[in-house]
C-alpha positions in Angstrom: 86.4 -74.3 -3.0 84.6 -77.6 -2.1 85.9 -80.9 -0.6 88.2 -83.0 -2.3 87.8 -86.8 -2.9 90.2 -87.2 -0.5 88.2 -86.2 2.6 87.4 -83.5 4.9 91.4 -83.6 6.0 92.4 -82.4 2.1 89.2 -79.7 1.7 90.5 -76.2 1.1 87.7 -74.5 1.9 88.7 -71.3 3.7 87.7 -70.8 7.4 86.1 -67.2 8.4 89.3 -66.7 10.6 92.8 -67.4 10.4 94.3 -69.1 13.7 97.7 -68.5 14.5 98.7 -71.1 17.6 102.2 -71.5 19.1 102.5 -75.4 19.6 105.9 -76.5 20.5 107.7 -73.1 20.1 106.9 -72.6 16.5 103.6 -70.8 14.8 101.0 -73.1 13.0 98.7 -71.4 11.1 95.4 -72.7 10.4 93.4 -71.4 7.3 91.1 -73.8 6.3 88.9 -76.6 6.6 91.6 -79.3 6.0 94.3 -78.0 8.0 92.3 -77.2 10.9 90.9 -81.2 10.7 94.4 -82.4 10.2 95.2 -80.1 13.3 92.9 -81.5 15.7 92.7 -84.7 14.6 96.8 -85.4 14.6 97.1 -85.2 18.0 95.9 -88.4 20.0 92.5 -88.0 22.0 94.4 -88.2 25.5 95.3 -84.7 24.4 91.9 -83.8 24.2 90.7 -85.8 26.4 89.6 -82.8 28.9 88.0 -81.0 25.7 86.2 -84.2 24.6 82.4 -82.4 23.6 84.2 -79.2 22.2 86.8 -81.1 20.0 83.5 -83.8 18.9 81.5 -80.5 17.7 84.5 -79.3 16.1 85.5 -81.9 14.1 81.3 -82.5 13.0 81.5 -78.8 12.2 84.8 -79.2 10.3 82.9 -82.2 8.7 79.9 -80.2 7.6 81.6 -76.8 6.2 83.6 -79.3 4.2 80.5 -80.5 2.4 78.8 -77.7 2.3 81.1 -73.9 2.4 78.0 -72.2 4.2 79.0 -73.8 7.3 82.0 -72.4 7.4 81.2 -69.8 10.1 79.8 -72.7 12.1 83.1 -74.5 11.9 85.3 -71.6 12.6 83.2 -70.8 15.8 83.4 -74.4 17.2 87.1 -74.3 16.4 87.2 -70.7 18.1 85.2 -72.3 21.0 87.7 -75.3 21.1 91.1 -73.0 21.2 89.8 -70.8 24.1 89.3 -73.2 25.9 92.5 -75.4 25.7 94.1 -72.3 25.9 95.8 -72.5 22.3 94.6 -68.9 21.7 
């Protein structure tokens, strides 16, 4: 469970928690590495405009767990961090 060549966006490295976020009336579920990346990186940064220095450690934290699996926790916490605080959890 490492990155793939493809990038951080296709590692499927599993995060230390399991987010379940209602977006639009339906339930995205976010598992690992790449889908959390894909997740906060799809949406344009006027979205997260107001979350600017959470979403920045989140994505380096997404960044790091995907080279290196330890990190993990790190990444899940920043992510955590990130969701409180836009109000996604």
């Amino acid at each position: 469970m490492t990155a793939v060549a493809g990038g951080v966006s296709d590692c499927d490295t599993p995060l230390r928690a399991v987010f379940q976020i209602d977006l639009n009336g339906k339930t995205v579920s976010i598992s690992t590495v790449g889908q959390a990346h894909r997740f906060i990186t799809s949406l344009g940064s006027i979205e997260w405009i107001e979350f600017r220095a959470l979403h920045q450690d989140a994505v380096q934290a997404l960044h790091r767990a995907a080279g290196n699996a330890m990190l993990t926790v790190q990444a899940t916490d920043a992510l955590r961090a990130l969701f409180i605080r836009a109000r996604l959890l």
